[in-house]
N, C-alpha and C positions, 0 to 999 in steps of 0.2 A: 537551466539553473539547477544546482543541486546544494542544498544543505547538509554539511556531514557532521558528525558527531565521534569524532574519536575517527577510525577507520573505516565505522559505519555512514551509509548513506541514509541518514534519515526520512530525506525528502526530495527527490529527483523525481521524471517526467513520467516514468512507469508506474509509481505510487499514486503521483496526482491523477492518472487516468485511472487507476484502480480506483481511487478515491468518489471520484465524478462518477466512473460505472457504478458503482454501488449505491451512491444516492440516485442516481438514476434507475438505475432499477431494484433497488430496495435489499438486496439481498448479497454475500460477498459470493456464494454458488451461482448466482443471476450474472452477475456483474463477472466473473469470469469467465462463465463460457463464452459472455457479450463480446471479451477482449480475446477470445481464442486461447485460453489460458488454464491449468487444471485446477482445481477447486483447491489444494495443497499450497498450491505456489501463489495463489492469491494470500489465501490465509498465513503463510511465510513471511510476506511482504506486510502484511499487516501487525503481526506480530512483531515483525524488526521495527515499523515504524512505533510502533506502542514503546518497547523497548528504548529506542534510541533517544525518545522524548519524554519519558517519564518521567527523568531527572530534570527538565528545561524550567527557568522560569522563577 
């Protein structure tokens, strides 16, 4: 399942795992080495999501 917003994906299967690892392990640098992932491209993902739902609501 993915939630878009405009052309953005706000919320699709790659985020919610980012999302889980980072409460899982407390931190977005923790949480993306956990998914094999560069600390950049996490924080990318997180940022889009922030963006894409700021406006929501």
């Amino acid at each position: 399942m993915r939630i878009r917003n405009g052309d953005a994906v706000a919320l699709g299967p790659g985020k919610v795992d980012l999302l889980e690892a980072i409460r899982e392990h407390g931190s977005i640098s923790a949480a993306a080495r956990s998914l094999d992932m560069s600390y950049r491209r996490a924080w990318l993902l997180i940022d889009e999501l922030n963006r894409s739902t700021a406006h929501c609501g």
